[in-house]
C-alpha positions in Angstrom: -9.7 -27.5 62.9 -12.4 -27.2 65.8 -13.5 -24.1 64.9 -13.9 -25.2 61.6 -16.5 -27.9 63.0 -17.6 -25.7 65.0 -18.6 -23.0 62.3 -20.0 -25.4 59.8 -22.1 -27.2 62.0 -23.4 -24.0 63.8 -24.7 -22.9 60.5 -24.5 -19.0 61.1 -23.6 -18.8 56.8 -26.9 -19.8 55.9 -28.5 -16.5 55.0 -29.5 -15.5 51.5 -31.1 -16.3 49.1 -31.6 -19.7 47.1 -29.6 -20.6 43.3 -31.4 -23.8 43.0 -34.8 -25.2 42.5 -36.1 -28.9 43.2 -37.3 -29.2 39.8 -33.2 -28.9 38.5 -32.4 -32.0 39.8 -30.4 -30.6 43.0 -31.6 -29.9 46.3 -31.7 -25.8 47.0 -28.4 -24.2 49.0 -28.7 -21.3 50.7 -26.2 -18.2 49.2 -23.9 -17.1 51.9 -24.2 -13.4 52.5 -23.3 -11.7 55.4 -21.1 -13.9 57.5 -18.6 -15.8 55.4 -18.8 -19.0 57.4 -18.5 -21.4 54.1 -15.3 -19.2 52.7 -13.6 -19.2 56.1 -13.9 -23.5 56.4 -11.3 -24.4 53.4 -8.9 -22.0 55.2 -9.0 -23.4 58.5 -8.9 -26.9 57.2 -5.9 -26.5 55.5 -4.6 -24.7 58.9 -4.9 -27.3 60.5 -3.8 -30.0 57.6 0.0 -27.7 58.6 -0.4 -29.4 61.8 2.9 -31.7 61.8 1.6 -34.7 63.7 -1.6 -34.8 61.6 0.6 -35.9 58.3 4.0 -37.2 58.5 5.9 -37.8 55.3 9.5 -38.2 56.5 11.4 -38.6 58.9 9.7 -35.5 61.7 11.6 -32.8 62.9 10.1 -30.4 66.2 8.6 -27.4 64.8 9.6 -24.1 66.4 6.0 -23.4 67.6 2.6 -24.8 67.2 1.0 -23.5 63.8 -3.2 -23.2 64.3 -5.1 -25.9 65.1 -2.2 -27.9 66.9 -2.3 -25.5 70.2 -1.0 -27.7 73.2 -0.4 -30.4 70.6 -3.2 -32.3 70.8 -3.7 -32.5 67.1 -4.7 -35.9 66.3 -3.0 -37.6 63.5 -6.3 -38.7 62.3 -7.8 -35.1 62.2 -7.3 -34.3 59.0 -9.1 -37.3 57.1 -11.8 -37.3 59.7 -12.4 -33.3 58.4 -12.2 -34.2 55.0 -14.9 -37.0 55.5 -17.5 -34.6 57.8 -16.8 -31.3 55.1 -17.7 -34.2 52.0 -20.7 -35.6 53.7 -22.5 -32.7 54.4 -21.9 -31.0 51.0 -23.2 -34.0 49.6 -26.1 -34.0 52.0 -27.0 -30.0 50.7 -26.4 -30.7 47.0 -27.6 -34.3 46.2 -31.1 -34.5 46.0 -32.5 -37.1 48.7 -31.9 -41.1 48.2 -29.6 -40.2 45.4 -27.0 -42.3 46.9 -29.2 -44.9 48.7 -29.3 -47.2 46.1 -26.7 -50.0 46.6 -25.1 -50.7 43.3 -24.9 -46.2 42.6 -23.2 -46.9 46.3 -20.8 -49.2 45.5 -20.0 -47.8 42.1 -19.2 -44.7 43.5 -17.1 -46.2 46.4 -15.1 -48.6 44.1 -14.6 -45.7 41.6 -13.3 -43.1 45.2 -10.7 -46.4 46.4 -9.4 -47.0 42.9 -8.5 -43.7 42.2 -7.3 -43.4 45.9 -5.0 -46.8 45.8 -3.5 -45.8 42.4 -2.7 -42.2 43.8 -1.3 -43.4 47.0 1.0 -46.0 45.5 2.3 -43.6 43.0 3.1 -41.0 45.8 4.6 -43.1 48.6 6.7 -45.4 46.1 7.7 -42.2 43.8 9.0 -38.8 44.0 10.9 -38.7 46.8 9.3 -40.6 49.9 10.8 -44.0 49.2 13.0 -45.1 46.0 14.6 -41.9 46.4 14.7 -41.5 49.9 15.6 -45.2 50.9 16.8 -46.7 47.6 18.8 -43.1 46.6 17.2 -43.9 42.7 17.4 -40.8 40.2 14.0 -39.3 39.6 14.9 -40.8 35.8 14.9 -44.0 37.2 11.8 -43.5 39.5 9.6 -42.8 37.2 10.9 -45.6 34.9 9.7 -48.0 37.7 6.7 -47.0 37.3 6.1 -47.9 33.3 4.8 -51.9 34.0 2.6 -49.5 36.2 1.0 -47.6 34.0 1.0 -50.5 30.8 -0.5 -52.8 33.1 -3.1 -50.0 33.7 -4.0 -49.2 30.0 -3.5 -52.8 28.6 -6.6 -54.0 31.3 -8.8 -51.1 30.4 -8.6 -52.1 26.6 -10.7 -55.9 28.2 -12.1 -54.6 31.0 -14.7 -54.0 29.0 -15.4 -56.8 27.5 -15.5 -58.4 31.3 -18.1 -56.1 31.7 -20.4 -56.7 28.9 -20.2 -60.4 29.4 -20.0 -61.1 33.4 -21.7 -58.0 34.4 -20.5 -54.6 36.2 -20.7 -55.9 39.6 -19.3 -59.3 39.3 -15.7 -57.4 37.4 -15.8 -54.8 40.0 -15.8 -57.2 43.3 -12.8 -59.2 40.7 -11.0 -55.8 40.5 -11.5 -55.4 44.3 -10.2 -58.1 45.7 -6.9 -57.9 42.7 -6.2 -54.3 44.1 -6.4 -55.9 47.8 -4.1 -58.5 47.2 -1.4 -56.1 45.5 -1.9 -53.7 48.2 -0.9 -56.6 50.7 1.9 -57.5 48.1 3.1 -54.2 48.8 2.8 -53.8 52.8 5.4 -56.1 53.1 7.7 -53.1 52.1 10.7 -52.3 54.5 14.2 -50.5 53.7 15.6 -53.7 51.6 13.1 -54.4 49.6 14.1 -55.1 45.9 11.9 -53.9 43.0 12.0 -56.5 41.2 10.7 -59.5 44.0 9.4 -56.6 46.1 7.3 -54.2 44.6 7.1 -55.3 40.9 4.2 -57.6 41.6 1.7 -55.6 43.9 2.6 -53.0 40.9 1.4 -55.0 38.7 -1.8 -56.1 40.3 -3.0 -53.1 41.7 -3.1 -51.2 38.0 -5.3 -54.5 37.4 -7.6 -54.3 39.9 -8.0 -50.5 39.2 -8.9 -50.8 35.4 -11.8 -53.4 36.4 -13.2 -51.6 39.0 -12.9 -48.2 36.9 -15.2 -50.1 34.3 -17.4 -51.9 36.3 -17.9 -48.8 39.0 -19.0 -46.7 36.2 -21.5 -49.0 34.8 -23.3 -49.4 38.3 -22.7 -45.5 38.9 -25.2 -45.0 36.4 -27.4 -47.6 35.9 -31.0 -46.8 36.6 -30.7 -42.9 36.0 -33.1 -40.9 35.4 -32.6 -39.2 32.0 -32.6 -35.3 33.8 -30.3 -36.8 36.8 -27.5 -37.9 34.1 -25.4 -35.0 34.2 -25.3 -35.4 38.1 -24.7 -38.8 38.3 -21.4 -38.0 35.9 -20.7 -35.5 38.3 -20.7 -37.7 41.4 -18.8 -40.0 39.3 -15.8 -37.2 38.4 -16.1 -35.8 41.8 -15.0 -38.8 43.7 -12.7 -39.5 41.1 -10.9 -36.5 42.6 -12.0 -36.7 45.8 -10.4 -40.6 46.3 -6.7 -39.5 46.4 -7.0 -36.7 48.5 -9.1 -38.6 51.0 -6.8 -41.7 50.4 -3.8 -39.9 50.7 -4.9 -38.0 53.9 -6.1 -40.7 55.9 -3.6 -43.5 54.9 -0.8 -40.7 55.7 -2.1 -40.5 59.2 -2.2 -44.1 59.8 1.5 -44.0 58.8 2.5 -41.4 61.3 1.5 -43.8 64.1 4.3 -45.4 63.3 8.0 -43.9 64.2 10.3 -45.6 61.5 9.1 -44.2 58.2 8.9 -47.2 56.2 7.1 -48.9 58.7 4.1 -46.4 58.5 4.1 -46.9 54.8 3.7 -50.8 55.4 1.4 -50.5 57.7 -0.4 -47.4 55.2 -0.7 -50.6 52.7 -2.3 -52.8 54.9 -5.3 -50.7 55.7 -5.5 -50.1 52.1 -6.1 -53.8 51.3 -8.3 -54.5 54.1 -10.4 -51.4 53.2 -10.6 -53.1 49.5 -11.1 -56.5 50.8 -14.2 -55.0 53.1 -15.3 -53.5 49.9 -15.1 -56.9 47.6 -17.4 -58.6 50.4 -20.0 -56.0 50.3 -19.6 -56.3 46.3 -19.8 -60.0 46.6 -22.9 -59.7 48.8 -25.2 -57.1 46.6 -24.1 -59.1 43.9 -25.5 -62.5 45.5 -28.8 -60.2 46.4 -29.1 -59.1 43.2 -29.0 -63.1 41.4 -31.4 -64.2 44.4 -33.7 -61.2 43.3 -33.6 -61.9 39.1 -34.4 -65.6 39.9 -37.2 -65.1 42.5 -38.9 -61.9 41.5 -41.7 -63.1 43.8 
């Protein structure tokens, strides 16, 4: 995974010629010709994602033999997120064109839009499949994904109002709401250990995280775009779709490593949930502070 640093940053793939111009709303990338650098980084980053003390699903068994990027094993658990982060930041940095994402509320909107779909994803992984209801509870995969239905109505039924919220409160004022409901059913939820019941345990922060996701997916996307340019539309979109897909790998990555600091499984998922709502939380006060800057601004525009 150092190399793949180490090849990025040395930029030795930058030859070629340009695809893009300003004037097409993206900044200009250079074609890679002659030394593959950009091929070879996705490679070595999922080398080193194989590394088994950088993600930990289960219960960890000694591998054989180091596999690349874990040689001596010194592979940090928090390698892999930390990767995922650098390789986002600098493709955003070539592609985006400059200030793009320097405007607080296209911040936000984009970050609430990148936790939602990363707190939704998460849940659904570490609750379903196999990882704890059929691991520690021994539920049927039937069953699992029954648990799962005040989920998803929960989801749907606050998307039909959000909304509404939105037209009548305003985008930022519903997504710092949906922040702070997704933090407090993420906390709900780190209080998981091996007896905890559905129906007292999980059921709730279940139900409230869906919640808070559906207002911050409709108040995110409102401040995501506001303020765009007419030829920058199609890229804001994009931004919008891309960390979208972006927030449950990154989520999943980095909330996976902070459970591998923990030796009993279920303990690592508790404390997995825990960072998740403060993360959210940290994200409601920044909400609730651009939103208070922005009031103070429409009533003193001196």
């Amino acid at each position: 995974m150092a190399s793949a640093l180490q090849l990025l940053l040395s930029g030795r793939g930058d030859r070629g010629g340009t695809h893009l111009k300003p004037e097409d709303g993206l900044r200009p990338y250079r074609r890679i010709e002659g030394f593959p650098a950009w091929e070879k980084v996705p490679e070595m980053v999922v080398e080193g994602a194989a590394c088994p003390c950088s993600v930990r699903l289960s219960a960890p068994s000694p591998p054989a033999r180091s596999p690349p990027g874990c040689r001596g094993g010194g592979c940090s658990p928090f390698a892999v997120p930390v990767i995922v982060a650098i390789l986002a930041l600098t493709v955003a940095r070539r592609l985006l064109p400059s200030g793009f994402l320097r405007r607080p509320s296209r911040a936000l909107g984009l970050t609430g839009i990148l936790l939602a779909s990363a707190g939704t994803g998460v849940v659904t992984f570490l609750l379903s499949l196999y990882l704890y209801l059929q691991q520690q509870h021994h539920w049927t995969p039937l069953a699992t994904a029954g648990a799962f239905i005040p989920f998803a109505v929960v989801l749907i039924a606050t998307s039909r109002v959000a909304g509404v919220l939105v037209g009548r409160f305003g985008a930022a004022p519903v997504t710092t709401a949906g922040l702070l409901t997704g933090a407090a059913g993420l906390a709900l939820l780190a209080g998981i250990d091996p007896g905890t019941t559905f129906a007292l345990g999980l059921l709730p922060g279940l139900v409230l995280l869906p919640a808070g996701a559906s207002l911050i997916f409709s108040g995110a996307a409102v401040l995501s775009a506001a303020d765009v340019p007419a030829h920058q539309t199609g890229l804001a979109g994009g931004t919008m779709n891309t960390a979208m897909e972006l927030g449950p790998t990154v989520g999943l990555a980095a909330l996976m490593s902070v459970a591998a600091t923990q030796t009993d499984t279920v303990t690592g998922y508790a404390w997995a949930f825990s960072t998740a709502a403060a993360v959210y939380l940290a994200a409601a006060l920044a909400a609730l502070a651009l939103n208070r800057r922005t009031t103070t601004a429409r009533r003193d525009p001196s």
